[in-house]
C-alpha positions as CSV (number, residue, x, y, z in Angstrom):
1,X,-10.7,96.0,67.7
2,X,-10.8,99.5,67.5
3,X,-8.0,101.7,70.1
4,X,-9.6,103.2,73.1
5,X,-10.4,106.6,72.4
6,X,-8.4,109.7,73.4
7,X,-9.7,111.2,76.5
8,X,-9.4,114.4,75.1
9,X,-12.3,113.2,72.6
10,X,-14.6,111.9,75.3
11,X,-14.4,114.5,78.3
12,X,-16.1,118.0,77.1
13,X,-14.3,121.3,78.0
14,X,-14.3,122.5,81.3
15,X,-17.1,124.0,84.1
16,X,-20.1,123.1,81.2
17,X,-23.0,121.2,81.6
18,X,-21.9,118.2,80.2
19,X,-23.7,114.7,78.5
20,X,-22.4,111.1,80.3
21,X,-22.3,108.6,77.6
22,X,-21.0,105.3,77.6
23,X,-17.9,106.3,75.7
24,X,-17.2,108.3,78.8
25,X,-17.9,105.8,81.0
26,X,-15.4,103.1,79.4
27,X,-12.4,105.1,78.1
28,X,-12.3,105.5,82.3
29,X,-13.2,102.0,83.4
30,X,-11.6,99.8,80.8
31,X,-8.1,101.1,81.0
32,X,-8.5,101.1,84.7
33,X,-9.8,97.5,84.3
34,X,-7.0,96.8,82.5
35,X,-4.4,98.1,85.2
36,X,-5.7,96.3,88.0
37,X,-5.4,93.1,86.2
38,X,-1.4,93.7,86.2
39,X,-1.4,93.7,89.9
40,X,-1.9,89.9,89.9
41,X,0.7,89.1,87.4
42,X,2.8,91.2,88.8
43,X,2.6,88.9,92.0
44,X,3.2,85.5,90.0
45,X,6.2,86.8,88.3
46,X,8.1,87.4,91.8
47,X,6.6,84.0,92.9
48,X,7.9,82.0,90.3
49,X,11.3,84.2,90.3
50,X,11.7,83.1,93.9
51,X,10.2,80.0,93.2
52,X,13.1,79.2,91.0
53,X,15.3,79.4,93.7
54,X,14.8,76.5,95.0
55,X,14.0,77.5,98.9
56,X,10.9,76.9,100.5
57,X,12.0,80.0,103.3
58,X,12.4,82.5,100.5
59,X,8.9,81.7,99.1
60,X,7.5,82.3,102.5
61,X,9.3,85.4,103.3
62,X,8.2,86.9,100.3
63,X,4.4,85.8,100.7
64,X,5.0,87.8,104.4
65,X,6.8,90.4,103.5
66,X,4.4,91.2,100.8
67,X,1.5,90.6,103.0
68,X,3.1,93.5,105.5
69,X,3.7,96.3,102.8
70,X,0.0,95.6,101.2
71,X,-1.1,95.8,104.4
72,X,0.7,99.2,104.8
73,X,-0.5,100.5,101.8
74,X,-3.6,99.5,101.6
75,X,-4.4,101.8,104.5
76,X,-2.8,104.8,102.6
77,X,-4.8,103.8,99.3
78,X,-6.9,106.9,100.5
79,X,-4.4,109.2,99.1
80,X,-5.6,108.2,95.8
81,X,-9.4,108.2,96.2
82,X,-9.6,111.6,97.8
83,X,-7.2,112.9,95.1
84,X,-9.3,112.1,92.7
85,X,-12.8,113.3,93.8
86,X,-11.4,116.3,95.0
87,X,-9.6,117.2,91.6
88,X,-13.0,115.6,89.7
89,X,-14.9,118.5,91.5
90,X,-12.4,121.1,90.6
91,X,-12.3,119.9,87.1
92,X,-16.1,120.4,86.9
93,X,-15.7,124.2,88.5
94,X,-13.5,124.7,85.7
95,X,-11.2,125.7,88.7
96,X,-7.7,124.4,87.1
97,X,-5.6,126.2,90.0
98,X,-7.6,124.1,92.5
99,X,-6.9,121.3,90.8
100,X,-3.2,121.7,90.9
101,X,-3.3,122.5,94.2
102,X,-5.0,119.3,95.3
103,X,-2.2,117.6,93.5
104,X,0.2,119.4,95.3
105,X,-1.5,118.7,98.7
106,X,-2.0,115.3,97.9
107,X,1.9,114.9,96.8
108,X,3.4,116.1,100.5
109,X,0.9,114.4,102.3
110,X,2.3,111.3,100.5
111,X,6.1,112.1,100.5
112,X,5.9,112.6,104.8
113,X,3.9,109.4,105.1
114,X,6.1,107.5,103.2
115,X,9.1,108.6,104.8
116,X,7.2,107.9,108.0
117,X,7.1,104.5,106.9
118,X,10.7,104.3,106.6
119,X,10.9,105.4,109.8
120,X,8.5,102.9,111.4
121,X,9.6,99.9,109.3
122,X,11.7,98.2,112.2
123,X,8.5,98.3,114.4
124,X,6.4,97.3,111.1
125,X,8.7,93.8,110.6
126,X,8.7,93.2,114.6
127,X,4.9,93.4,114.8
128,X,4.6,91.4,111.5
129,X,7.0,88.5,112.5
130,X,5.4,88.2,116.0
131,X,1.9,87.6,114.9
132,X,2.5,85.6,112.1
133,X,5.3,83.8,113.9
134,X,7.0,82.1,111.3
135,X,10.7,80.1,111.3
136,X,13.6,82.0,111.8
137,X,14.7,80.9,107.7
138,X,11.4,82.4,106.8
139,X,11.6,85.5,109.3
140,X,15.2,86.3,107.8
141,X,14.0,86.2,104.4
142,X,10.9,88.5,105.5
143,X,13.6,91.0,107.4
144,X,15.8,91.2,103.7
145,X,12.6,91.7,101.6
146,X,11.2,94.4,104.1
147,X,14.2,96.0,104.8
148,X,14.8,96.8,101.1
149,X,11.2,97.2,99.7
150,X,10.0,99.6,102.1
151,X,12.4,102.6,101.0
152,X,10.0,102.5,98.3
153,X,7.6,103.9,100.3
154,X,7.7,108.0,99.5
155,X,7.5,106.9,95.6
156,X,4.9,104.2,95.8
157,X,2.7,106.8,97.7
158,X,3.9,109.2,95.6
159,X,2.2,107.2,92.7
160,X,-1.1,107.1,94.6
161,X,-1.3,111.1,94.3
162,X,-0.4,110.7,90.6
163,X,-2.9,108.3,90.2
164,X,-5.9,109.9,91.8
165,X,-4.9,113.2,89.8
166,X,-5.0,111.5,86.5
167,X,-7.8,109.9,86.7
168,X,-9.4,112.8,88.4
169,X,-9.1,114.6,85.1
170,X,-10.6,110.8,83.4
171,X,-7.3,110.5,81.9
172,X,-8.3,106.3,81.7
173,X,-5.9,105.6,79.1
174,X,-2.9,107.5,81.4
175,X,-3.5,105.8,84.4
176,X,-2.9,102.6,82.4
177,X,0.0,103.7,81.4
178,X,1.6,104.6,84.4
179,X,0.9,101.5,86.2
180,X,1.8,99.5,83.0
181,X,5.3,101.0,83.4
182,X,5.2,100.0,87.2
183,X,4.3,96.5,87.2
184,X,6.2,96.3,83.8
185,X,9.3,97.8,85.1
186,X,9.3,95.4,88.3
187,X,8.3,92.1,86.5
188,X,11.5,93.0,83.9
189,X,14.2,94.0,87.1
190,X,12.6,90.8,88.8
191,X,13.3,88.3,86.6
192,X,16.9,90.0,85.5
193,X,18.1,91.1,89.2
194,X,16.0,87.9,90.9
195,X,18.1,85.5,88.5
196,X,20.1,86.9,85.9
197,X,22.6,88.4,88.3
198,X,21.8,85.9,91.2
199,X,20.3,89.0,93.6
200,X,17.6,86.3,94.3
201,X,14.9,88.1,96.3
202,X,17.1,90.9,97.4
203,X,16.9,91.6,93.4
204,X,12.9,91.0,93.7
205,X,13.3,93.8,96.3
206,X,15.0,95.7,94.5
207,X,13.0,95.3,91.6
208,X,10.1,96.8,93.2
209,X,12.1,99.8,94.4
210,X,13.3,100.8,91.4
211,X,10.1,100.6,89.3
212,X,8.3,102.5,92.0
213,X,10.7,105.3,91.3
214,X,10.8,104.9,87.6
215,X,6.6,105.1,87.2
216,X,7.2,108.3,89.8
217,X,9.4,110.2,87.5
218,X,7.4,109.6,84.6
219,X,4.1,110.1,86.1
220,X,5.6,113.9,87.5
221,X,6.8,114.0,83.9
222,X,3.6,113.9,82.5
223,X,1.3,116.0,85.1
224,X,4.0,118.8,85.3
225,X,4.1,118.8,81.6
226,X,0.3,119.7,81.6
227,X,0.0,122.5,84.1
228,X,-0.4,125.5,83.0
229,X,1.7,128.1,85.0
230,X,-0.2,131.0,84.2
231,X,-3.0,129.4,86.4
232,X,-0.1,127.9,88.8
233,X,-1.5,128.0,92.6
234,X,0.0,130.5,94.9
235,X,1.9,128.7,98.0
236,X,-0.4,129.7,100.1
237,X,-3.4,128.2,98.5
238,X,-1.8,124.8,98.6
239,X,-0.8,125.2,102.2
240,X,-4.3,126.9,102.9
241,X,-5.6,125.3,106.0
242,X,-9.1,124.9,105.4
243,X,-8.4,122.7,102.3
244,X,-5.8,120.6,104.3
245,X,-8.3,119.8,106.8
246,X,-10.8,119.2,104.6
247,X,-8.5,116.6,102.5
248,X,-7.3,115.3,106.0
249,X,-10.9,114.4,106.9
250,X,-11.6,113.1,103.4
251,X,-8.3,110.8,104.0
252,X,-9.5,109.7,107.6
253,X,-13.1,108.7,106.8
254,X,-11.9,106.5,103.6
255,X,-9.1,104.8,105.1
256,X,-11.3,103.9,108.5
257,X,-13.7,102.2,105.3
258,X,-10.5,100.3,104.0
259,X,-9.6,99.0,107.4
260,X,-13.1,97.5,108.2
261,X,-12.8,96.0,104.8
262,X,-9.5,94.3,105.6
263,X,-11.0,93.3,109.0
264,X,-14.1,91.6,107.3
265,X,-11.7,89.8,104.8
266,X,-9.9,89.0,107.3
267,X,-12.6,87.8,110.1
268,X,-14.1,85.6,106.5
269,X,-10.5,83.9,106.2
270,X,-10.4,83.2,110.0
271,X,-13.8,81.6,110.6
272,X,-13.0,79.1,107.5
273,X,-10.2,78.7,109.0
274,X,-12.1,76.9,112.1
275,X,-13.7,75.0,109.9
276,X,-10.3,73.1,108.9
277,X,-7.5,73.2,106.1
278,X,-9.2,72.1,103.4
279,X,-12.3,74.5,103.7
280,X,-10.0,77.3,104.5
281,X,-8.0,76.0,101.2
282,X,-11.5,75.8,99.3
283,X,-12.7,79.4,100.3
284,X,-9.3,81.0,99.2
285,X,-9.8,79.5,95.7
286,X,-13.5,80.6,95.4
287,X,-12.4,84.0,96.8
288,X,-10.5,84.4,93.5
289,X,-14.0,84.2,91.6
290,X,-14.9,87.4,94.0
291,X,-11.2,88.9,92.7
292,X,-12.1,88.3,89.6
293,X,-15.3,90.4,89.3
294,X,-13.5,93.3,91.5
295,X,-11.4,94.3,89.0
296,X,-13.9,95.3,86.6
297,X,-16.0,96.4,89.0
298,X,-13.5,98.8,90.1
299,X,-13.2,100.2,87.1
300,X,-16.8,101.2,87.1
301,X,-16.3,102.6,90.3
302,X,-13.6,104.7,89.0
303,X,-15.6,106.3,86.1
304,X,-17.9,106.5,88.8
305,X,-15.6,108.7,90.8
306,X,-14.3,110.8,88.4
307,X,-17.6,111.4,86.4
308,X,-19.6,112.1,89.7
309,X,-17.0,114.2,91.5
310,X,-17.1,116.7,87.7
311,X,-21.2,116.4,88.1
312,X,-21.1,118.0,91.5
313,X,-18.0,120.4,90.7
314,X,-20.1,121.4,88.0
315,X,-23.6,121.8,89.9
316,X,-25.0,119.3,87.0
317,X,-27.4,116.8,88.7
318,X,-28.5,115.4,85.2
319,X,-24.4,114.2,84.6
320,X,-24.6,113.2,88.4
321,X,-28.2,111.1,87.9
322,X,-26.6,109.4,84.4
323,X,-23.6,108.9,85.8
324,X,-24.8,106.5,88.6
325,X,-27.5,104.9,85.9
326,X,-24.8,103.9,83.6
327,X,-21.9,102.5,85.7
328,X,-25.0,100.7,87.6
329,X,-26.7,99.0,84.4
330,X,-22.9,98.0,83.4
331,X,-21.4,96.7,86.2
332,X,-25.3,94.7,86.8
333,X,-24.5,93.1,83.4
334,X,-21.1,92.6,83.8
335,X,-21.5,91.1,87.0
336,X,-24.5,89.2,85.9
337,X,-22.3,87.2,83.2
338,X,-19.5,86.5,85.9
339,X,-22.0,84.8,88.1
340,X,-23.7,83.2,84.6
341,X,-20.1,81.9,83.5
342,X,-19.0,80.3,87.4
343,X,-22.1,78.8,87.6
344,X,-22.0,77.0,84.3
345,X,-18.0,76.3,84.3
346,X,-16.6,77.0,87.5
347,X,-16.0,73.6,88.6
348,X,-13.4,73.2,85.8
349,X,-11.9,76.6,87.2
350,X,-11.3,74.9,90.3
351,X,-9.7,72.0,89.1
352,X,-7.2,74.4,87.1
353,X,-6.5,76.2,90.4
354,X,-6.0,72.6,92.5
355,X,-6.1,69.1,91.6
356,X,-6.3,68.4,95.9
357,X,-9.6,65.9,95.6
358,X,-11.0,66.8,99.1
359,X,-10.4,70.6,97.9
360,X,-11.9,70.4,94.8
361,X,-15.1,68.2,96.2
362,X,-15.1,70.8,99.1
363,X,-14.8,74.3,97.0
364,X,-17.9,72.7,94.3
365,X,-20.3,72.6,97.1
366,X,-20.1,76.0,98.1
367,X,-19.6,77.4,94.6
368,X,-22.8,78.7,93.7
369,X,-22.0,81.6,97.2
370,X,-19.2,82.3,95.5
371,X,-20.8,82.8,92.3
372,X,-23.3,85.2,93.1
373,X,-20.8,87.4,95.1
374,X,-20.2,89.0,91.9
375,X,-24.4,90.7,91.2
376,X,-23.9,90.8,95.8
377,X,-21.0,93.2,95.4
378,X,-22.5,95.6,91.9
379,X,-23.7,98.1,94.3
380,X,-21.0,98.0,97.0
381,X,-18.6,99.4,94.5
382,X,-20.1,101.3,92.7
383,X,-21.8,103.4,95.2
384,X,-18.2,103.7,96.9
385,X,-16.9,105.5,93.2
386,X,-20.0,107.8,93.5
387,X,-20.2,108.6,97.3
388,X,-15.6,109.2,97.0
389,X,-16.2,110.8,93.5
390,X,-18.7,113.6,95.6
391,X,-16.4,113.5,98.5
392,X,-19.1,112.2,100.7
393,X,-16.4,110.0,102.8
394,X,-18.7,110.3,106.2
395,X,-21.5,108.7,104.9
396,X,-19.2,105.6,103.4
397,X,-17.4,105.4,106.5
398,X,-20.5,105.4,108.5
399,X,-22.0,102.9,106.2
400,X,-19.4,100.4,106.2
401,X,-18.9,100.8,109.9
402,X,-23.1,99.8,110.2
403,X,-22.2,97.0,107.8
404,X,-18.9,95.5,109.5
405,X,-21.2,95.8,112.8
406,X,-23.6,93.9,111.5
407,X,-21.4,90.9,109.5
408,X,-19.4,89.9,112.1
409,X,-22.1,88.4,114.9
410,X,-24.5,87.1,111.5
411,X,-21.1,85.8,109.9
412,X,-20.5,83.7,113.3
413,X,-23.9,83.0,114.0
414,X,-24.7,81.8,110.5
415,X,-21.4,79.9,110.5
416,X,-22.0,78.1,113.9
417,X,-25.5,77.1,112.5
418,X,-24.8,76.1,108.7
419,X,-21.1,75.6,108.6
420,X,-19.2,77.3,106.0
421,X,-22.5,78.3,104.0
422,X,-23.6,80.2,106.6
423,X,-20.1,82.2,106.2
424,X,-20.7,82.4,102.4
425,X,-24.3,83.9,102.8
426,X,-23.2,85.8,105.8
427,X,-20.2,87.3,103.0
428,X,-22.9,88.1,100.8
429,X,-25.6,89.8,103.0
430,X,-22.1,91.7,103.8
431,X,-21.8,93.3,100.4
432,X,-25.4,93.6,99.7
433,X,-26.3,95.5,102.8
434,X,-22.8,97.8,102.2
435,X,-24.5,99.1,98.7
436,X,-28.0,99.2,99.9
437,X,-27.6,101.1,103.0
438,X,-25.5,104.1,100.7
439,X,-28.3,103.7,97.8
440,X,-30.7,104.4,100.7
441,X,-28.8,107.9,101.5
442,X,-28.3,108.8,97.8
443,X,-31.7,110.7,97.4
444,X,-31.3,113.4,100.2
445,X,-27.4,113.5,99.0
446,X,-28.6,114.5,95.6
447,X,-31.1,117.2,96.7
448,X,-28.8,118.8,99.1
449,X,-26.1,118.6,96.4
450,X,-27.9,120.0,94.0
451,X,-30.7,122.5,95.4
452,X,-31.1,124.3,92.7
453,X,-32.3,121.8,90.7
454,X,-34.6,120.6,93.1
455,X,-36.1,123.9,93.6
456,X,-36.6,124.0,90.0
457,X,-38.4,120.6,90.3
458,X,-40.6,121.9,92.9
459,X,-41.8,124.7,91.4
460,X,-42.5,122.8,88.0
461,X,-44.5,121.1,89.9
């Protein structure tokens, strides 16, 4: 298999019109791909570290303290989209000060928050142990793994700046990189501090820490290293008030969308809960099949992202127009297989992820929902890369906000009438109506993005 090109080989030079092939399209979403499917590793490694400890109250603290800090961070993922529309657009302007001084924005905004997170951790842990009220073994292990992993923070968010500036620029290949050397770092101190030196999940802790800080450093490394200095932005174009609000406002609009995410995810998990242990254990296995086809589906988003955001920076509506076509026809196919490959052999899945009987029985009848989520969700995330990538965060929070608005009364409706497949179809109409409702604002997006094309097409006409 040949390497993944060089993204200096796929991206043409600066503020031009521009061609969208799909060499472009996958040297962005493949090693992005690729670095989302460490996360999950990452994960099993500290399990299994704990795990080996032989205490059930470790395990647990570990699963909550985790479960607090993803929380946390998930709401500050925005730091990452808006980076990376924001420096797309610049990059299409051919407007390389700009871009540095989104990075630069992007970089503070992420240092304060993460030292307010430091700040606000004991409040954090007390709020976290009081609704998930667990034993006071498992709530002391959740107060040591909190205590420690949470002066991560200023990195970790730190890394989200990086991250959106990299692949802002469609550096695919870097971004892989740099959370290669993250989730590498951590699975390497976890197993070494976790048992090697008998740190147990202080060490995990600690592990995290340190690999945070270590993908930082090299991540600064490598985006200092590429600035030019003759087109270095003045201090008071970083700190220029207009462009603060404006990133502000891009950050508010996408983390409100992340939250009502997390809130449907979470409402999904609660109703099967109602339903009883083993269909709440069934619908977290076939929730992994839905895992499974976000991570590449991701990817697409983020060569959506970055390709749009350059299209609009670079008043090019045909790059804008092929952009959406191809990361829509791939993540269709893509997504297409997935659903083809559960439906044919996902029952033997399940019996690799539990060998419960009542489970297994339970999770093949609702399979086929589960299935499908995969061709349900295409236009969800894909139409999130495009609508970040042109900074177009109202309409995506508004959108979502229709969507959550309308999931949670069908979800329990549907549930209360069909059970658990009402949920799963409920899930479903969820993610189509999401992608649909910001397909159905794309059109006057595209002509008020791009008027002078449109003119151009009018008078043609």
């Amino acid at each position: 298999m040949s390497p993944l090109p060089l993204i200096s080989d796929v991206l043409p030079p600066e503020g031009r019109a521009f061609t969208v092939t799909n060499r472009m399209v996958f040297a962005i979403a493949v090693p992005m791909t690729l670095a989302f499917l460490t996360t999950p590793l990452l994960g099993l490694v500290d399990t299994a570290v704990v795990g080996r400890l032989g205490d059930a109250a470790l395990i647990g603290g570990l699963a909550i303290g985790a479960i607090l800090f993803d929380l946390v961070f998930t709401t500050f993922n925005f730091l990452r989209s808006a980076t990376t529309g924001l420096v797309a657009q610049a990059m299409g302007r051919g407007d390389e000060a700009e871009e540095q001084a989104v990075f630069w924005r992007s970089l503070v905004i992420a240092v304060v928050a993460g030292v307010a997170v430091i700040a606000v951790a004991p409040l954090l842990l007390g709020a976290g142990l009081v609704f998930m009220r667990p034993d006071a073994p498992v709530a002391a292990a959740t107060t040591t793994y909190l205590a420690i992993r949470v002066l991560s923070a200023p990195a970790a968010l730190a890394n989200y700046a990086l991250l959106g500036y990299v692949l802002g620029r469609g550096m695919g290949g870097t971004g892989l990189m740099l959370q290669s050397i993250i989730n590498g770092v951590n699975i390497v101190l976890s197993i070494w501090l976790g048992i090697g030196l008998g740190y147990g999940l202080a060490g995990v802790a600690w592990a995290t820490v340190m690999a945070e800080i270590a993908g930082c450093a090299v991540g600064l490394l490598i985006v200092l290293a590429r600035f030019e200095r003759s087109r270095a932005p003045r201090l008071s174009r970083i700190l220029d008030r207009a462009s603060l609000v404006r990133l502000m406002a891009l950050n508010g609009d996408i983390m409100i969308r992340s939250l009502a995410l997390i809130l449907a995810f979470a409402w999904f998990t609660r109703t099967g809960a109602g339903f009883g242990e083993t269909t709440l254990a069934a619908n977290a296995i076939l929730m992994n099949i839905f895992m499974v086809a976000g991570y590449y589906l991701d990817g697409f988003a983020t060569a959506a992202e970055q390709i749009a955001g350059r299209a609009i920076g670079a008043r090019h509506r045909p790059a804008f127009l092929q952009a959406v076509r191809l990361t829509l026809i791939w993540g269709f196919s893509l997504a297409s297989l997935t659903t083809l490959f559960f439906l044919l052999f996902g029952g033997a899945v399940i019996g690799w992820m539990t060998t419960a009987p009542d489970v297994l029985d339970l999770a093949g009848d609702f399979l086929p929902w589960a299935a499908v989520t995969a061709v349900a969700g295409v236009l969800a995330f894909q139409m999130d890369g495009v609508f970040i990538g042109a900074t177009w965060s109202r309409d995506m929070r508004n959108m979502m906000l229709v969507s959550i608005a309308l999931f949670l009364p069908l979800s329990a409706g549907l549930a209360a009438a069909f059970g658990n497949h009402g949920l799963w179809a409920a899930f479903n109409l969820f993610l189509i109506v999401r992608g649909v409702a910001l397909a159905g604002l794309l059109p006057s997006r595209i002509r008020r993005a791009f008027p002078d094309a449109q003119a151009g097409i009018e008078r043609a006409a």
